[in-house]
N, C-alpha and C positions, 0 to 999 in steps of 0.2 A: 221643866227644863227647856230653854228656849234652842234655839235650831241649833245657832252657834255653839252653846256649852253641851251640848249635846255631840256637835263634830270635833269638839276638840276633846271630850269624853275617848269617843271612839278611837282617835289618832294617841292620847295615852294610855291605851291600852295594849296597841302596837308599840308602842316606846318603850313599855314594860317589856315587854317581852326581847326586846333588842337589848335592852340595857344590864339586864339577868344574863343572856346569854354573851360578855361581851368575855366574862370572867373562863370560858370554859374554852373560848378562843387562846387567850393567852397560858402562857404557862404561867403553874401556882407560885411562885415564887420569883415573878415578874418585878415586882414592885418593892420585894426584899432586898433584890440584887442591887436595881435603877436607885442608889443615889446621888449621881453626878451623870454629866454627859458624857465621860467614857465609861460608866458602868454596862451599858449597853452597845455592843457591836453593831455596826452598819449593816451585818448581813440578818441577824436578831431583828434589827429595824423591818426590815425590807419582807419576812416576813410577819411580821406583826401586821403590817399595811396591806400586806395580800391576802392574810387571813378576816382579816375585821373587812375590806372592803368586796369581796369575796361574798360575805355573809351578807354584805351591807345592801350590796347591788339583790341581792336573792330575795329581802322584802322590802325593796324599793325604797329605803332610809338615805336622808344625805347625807349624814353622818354619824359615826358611830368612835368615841374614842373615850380614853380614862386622861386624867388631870389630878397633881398633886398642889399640895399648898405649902410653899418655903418662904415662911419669913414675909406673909401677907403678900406672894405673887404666886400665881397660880401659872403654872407650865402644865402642857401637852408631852402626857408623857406615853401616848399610843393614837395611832389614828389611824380610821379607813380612807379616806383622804380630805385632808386638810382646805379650809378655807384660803389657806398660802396658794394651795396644789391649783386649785381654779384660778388665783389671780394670775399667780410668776409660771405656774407648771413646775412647780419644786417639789419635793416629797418633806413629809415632816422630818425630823429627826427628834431624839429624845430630849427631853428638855427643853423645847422651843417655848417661849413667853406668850402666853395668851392674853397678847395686848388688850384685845377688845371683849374682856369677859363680862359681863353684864353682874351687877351686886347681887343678883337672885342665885350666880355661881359662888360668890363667898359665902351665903346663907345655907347652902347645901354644902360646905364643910362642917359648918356649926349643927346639922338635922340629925337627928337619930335616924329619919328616917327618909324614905323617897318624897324627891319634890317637884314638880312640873311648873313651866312657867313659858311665856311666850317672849320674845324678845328681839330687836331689832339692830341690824348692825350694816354696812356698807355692802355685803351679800345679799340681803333680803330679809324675813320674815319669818322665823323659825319657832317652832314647840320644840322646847326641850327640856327631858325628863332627867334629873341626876340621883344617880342613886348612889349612896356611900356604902365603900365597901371597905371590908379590911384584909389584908395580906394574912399568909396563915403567921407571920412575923410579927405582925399589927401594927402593919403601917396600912393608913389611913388614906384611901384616894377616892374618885366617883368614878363611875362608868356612866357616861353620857352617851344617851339618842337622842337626835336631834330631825326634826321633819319640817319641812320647807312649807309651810301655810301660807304663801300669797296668795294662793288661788281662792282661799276661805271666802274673802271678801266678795270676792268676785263669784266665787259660785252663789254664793247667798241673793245678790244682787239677780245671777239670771233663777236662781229661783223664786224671787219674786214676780219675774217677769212669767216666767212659769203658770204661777197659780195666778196671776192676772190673765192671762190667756186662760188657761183652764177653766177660769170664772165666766170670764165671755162669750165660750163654747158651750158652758154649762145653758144659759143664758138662752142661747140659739139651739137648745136641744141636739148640739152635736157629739157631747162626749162629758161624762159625768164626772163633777171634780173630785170628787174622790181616789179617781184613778190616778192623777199626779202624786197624790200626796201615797196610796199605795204602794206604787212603784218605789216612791224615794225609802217608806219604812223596808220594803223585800229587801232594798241592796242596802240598807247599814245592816239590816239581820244576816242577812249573809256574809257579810263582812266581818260580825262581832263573831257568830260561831268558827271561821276560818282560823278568826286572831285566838279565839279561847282554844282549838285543837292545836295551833302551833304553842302556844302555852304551855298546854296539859303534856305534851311532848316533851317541851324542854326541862318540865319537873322528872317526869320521866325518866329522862337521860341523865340528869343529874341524878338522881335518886338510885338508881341501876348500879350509876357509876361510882359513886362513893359505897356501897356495899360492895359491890365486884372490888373494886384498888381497896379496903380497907382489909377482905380477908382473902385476898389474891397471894400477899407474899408469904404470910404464914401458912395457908393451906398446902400453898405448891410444896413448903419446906416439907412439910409432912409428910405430903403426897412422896417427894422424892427420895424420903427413907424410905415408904413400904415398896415404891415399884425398885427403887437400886438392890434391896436388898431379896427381896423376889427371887430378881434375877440373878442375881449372884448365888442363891441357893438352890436356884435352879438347873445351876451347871455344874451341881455337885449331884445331884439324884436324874436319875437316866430314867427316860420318857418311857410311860404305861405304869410305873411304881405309881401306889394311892397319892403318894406324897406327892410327886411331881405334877398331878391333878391337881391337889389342894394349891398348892402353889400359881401354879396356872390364874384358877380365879380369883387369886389375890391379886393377881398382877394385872388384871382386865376389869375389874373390879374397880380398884386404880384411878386405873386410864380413864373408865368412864366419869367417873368422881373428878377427876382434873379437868375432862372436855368441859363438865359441867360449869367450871370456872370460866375457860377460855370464851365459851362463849359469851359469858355474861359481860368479859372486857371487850368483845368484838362488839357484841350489840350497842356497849356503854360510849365505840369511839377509842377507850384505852388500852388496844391490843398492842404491842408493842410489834413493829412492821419494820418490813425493808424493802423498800419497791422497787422494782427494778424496770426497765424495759423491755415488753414479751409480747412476740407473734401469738396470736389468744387463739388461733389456729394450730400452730404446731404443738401448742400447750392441752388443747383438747384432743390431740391424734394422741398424745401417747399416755392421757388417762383412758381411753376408751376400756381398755383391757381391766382393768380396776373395776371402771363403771359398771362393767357388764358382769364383773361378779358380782359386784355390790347389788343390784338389782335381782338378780337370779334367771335363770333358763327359763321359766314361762314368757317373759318380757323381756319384745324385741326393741330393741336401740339401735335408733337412727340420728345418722349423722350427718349435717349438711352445711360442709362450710360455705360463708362465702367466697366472693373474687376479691383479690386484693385490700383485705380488710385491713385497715391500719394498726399500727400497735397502740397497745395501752400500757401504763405506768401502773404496778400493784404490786405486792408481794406473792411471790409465786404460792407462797402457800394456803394465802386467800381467795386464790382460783382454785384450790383443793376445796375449800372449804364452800364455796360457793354452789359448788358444781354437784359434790357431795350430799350437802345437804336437799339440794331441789331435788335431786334424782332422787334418794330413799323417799321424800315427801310425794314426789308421782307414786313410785313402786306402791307406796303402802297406801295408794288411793286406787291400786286399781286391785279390780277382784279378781283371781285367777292370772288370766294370759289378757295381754295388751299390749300398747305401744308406748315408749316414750321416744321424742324427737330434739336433737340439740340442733341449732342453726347462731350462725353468727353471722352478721354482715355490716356496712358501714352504713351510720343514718344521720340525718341533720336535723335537726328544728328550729325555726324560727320566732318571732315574737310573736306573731299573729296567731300562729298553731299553737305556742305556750298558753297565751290567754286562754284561747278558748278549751285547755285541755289541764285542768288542774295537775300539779304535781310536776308536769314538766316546764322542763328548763333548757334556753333556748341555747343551742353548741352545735359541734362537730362529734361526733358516739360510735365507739362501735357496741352492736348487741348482741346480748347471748342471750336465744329464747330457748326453754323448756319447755317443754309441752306432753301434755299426755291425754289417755283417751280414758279415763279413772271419773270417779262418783262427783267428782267435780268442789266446792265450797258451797257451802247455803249462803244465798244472799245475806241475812242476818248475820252470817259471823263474817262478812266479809272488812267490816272496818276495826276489827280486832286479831286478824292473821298475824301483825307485825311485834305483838306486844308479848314479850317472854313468859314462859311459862302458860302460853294460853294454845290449847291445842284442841281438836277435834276427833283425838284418837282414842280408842280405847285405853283403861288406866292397864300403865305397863310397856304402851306402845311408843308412847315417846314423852320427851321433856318440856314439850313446846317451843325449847328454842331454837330451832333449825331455822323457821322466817327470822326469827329475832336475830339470829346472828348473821343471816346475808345481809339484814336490810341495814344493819349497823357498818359491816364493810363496805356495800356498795357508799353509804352516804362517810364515810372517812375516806373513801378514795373521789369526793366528790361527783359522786353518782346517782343516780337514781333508779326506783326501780316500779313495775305495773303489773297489774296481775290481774289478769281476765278470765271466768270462768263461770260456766253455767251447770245446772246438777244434771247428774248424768251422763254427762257428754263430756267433762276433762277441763282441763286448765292449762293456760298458758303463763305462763311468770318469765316476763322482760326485764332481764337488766343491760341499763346505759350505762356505760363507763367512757370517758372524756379519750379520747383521740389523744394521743402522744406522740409527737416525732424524736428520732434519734435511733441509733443502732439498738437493735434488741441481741437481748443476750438468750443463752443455751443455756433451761434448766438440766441439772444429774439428777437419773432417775437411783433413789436412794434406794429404792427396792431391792439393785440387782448388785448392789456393792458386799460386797464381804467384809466382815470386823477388823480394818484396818489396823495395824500394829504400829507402836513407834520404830523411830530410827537411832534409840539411842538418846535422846534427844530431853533436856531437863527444864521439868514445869515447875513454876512456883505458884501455888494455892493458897489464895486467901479468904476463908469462910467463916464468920463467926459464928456461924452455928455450931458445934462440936460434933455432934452424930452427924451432920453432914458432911464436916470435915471430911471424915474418918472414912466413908463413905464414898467418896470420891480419892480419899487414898489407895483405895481397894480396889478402883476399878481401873484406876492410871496405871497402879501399880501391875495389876493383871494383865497389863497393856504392852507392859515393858518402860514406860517411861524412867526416869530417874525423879524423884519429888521433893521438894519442898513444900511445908506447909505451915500454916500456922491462922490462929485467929484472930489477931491483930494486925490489921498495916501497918503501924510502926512498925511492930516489928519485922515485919516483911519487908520494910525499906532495908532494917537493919541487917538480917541477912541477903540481901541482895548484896548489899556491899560488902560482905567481909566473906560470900561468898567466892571462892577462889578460879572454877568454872563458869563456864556459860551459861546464862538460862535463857532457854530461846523463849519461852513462852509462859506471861502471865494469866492467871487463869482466877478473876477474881470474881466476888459477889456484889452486887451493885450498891444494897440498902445496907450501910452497916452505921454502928453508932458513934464511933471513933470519926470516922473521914468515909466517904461513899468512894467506891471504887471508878469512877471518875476522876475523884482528885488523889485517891493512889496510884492510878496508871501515870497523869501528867508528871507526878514528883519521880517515877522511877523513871519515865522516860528521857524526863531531862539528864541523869546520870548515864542510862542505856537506851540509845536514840536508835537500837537497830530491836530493842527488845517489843517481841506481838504481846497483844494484849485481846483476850476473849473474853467478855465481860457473860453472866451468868444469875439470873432473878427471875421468881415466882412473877415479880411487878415491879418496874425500873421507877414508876413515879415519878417520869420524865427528866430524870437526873440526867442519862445518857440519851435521849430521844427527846425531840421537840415536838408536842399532842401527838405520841405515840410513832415518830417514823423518825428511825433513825438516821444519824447522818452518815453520809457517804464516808466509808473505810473502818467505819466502827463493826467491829464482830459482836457477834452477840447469839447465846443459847438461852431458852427459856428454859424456865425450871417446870414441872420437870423433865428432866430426860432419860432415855435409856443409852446402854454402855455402848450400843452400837452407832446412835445421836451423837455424843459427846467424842467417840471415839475419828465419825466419819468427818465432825466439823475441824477437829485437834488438827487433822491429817491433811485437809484442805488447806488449813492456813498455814500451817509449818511448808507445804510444800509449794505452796503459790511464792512463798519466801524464795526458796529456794530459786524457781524457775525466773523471780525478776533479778537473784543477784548475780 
């Protein structure tokens, strides 16, 4: 293989890897929805272009976008930014005509499979790789990477020039030519294994993440019969009877069985989130007391915030979960009595520092380090700490995915994360999380709340499951609500309307087979424009959330929950009601 098909080897192998991941960017049913130019909203647009270019700039690609074909014209129907964007400074929108598409883009509509090709156009000089894909609808489009090669020529050229010097020197016993052409195999070798681990990762992710969303929503359903009904039999048998034991570990039993899931969607990217704006400082003062049992009285925890450390954008409950899982992972690394240390402060990095320090990425951060003075990681397992189910505990001690699931939240909040550690001596694990401005809000600590009661006040329940119906009728109804229920939206529309009363509050299920609880809430709200709506799913499958974060004013409970969860959210949103009318 001569130099040239050899760099351009290596550069599609990079385009592979861009052009796989452009689909897991987009929502699945992107291309189902898009077929005209208002099928797609301008705000829909705008992130599409901040997510694909986002990714695009992260492994230095100039372009990254999908294309469909109507009627032998091929339109831009996504992009990181557009060749328009560099001329005019305009952003794509859907639908734009890709006047200047080269015939090797009409032959990768006609390909079964992926096709690479080089091509030129009024921009420059570009490789690019199209790969056909299909909607889960089966509609037909490519997702194209596209990487700028003018310099190919040109670097070929000084490397000629290169090994003619090389030769010269050789010549004059000053420097052996071998050593040019070494150097040039080291950096494609490190280069290909770089591009093969980001690969092997995004199998990974995909792979995680279609097992996690495929038995997410039926497990949770499951899951939310045996812990609802748990505890509902729990409040009939009085604590120390055998029975109320046995009950007990059904109910904890459960829980573990479900965390099991949740992390699999945190690590896969598919947690369903609501990020809010939070001081990371006042957020770690009032878990401290948690943490400190969690860890237990031999080990002391230390706390060190910084000075005006800026806010970050996350879901408050993936600070729980962050926090939570490093801390057990120290505890259960150190033997006996030791220390663990929390520190946060603001940090920046640059390009220059990026390059030379793999993994990061250049911004504005604030960090939260962990640290402990524990048996440390063995070098050897240290490039497998991140990958689920892989652990270095005794069997019993854990599931392995405690790293798997921070390192999945940190990198869905667009973050990063480092972990340094020598045997015997302890480990530190740094996460970056992006600087955010804007007012921060005040998490409720839900610990200290009491089983909030209705006010009188009447739900309509929409769940096609039956046992969970029922299930949820029993714990409203214990509540004091007044109910409505049924397992059809139709006919949920149907009694809404010929019901005579008020219903302050829909309370649906997201995934159902009739119409998803998305387009039940729109159709009754157009009738009842003052009526809340709490939406409710094991795995929403991006119906109500866009790659897992919802939008702003939408509610939303996971499955599953207990009556204290579902009872303390009810109560929130009925009475935030109240206090804006």
């Amino acid at each position: 293989m001569d130099m040239k098909k050899e760099i351009l080897f290596d550069i599609d192998k990079r385009l592979f890897v861009g052009a796989t991941s452009i689909k897991t960017l987009l929502l699945k049913d992107f291309h189902d929805r898009a077929i005209s130019s208002d099928a797609i909203s301008p705000e829909e647009d705008d992130e599409n272009i901040k997510a694909l270019s986002t990714f695009a700039n992260k492994i230095e690609f100039k372009f990254l976008y999908t294309l469909t074909n109507n009627n032998n014209k091929i339109y831009i129907t996504s992009s990181s930014a557009t060749k328009e964007e560099l001329a005019a400074l305009e952003q794509v929108r859907y639908f734009t005509l890709f006047d200047e598409a080269a015939p090797d883009f009409y032959k990768a509509f006609d390909s079964k499979t992926l096709i690479s090709f080089t091509h030129k156009d009024r921009w420059g000089t570009f490789r690019a790789l199209a790969l056909p894909e299909k909607s889960p609808g089966g509609k037909k489009y490519l997702s194209v990477a596209e990487y700028d090669i003018s310099y190919v020529n040109r670097a070929l050229n000084a490397k000629l020039l290169e090994t003619f010097i090389g030769a010269f020197l050789l010549i004059l016993g000053a420097v052996p030519l071998f050593y040019v052409f070494l150097k040039r195999e080291l950096r494609i070798s490190e280069e290909q294994k770089k591009m093969e681990k980001q690969f092997r990762q995004a199998q990974k992710m995909e792979s995680v993440g279609r097992l996690a969303g495929g038995v997410a929503h039926d497990y949770n359903n499951i899951s939310s019969i045996i812990m609802g009904h748990s505890e509902l039999a729990m409040e009939k048998v009085a604590k120390g009877e055998p029975l109320h034991d046995h009950l007990v570990e059904i109910l904890n039993a459960s829980k573990k069985s479900t965390d099991i899931t949740r992390q699999l969607l945190a690590f896969a990217r598919k947690q369903t989130i609501s990020p809010k704006v939070l001081d990371i400082n006042d957020i770690l003062d009032s878990m401290l007391k948690m943490l400190r049992r969690l860890i237990g009285e031999d080990i002391e925890l230390s706390w060190f915030p910084g000075a005006e450390v800026q806010p970050i954008k996350i879901d408050p409950s993936q600070i729980d979960q962050i926090l939570a899982n490093l801390c057990v992972n120290s505890r259960d690394a150190i033997e006996n009595v030791g220390k663990i240390m929390i520190e946060t402060k603001n940090i920046s990095f640059d390009k220059k520092y990026c390059a030379d320090n793999e993994g990061f990425i250049p911004g504005e951060y604030v960090m939260i380090a962990i640290s402990d003075d524990g048996i440390g990681i063995p070098p050897d397992k240290m490039n497998n700490i991140f990958e689920p189910f892989f652990t270095t505990k005794a069997a019993g001690k854990g599931t392995g995915l405690g790293l798997a699931t921070v390192y999945g939240i940190v990198k869905q909040n667009k973050g990063f994360i480092n972990v340094y550690s020598e045997p015997d001596k302890g480990t530190t694990v740094r996460v970056y999380l992006p600087q955010h401005s804007g007012e921060t809000v005040k998490t409720t600590d839900k610990n200290t709340k009491k089983i909030p009661r209705s006010h009188s006040e009447t739900i309509l329940i929409v769940e096609d499951d039956i046992s969970i119906l029922k299930l949820e009728e029993k714990i409203l109804t214990s509540l004091g609500y007044n109910i409505l229920s049924t397992v059809s939206p139709s006919d949920a529309i149907r009694m809404a309307t010929e019901y005579t009363g008020k219903i302050h509050l829909l309370l649906t299920d997201v995934v159902m087979p009739e119409m998803n609880g998305q387009e039940l809430a729109e159709k009754l709200n157009q009738v009842f424009p003052d009526l809340k709506v709490l939406f409710m799913s094991g795995y929403t499958a991006n119906i109500i959330a866009h790659r897992g974060v919802l939008d702003d004013g939408v509610n939303f409970i996971s499955k599953p929950f207990s009556k204290k969860d579902i009872a303390v959210k009810i109560r929130e949103l009925l009475d935030l009601t109240k206090k804006m009318s």
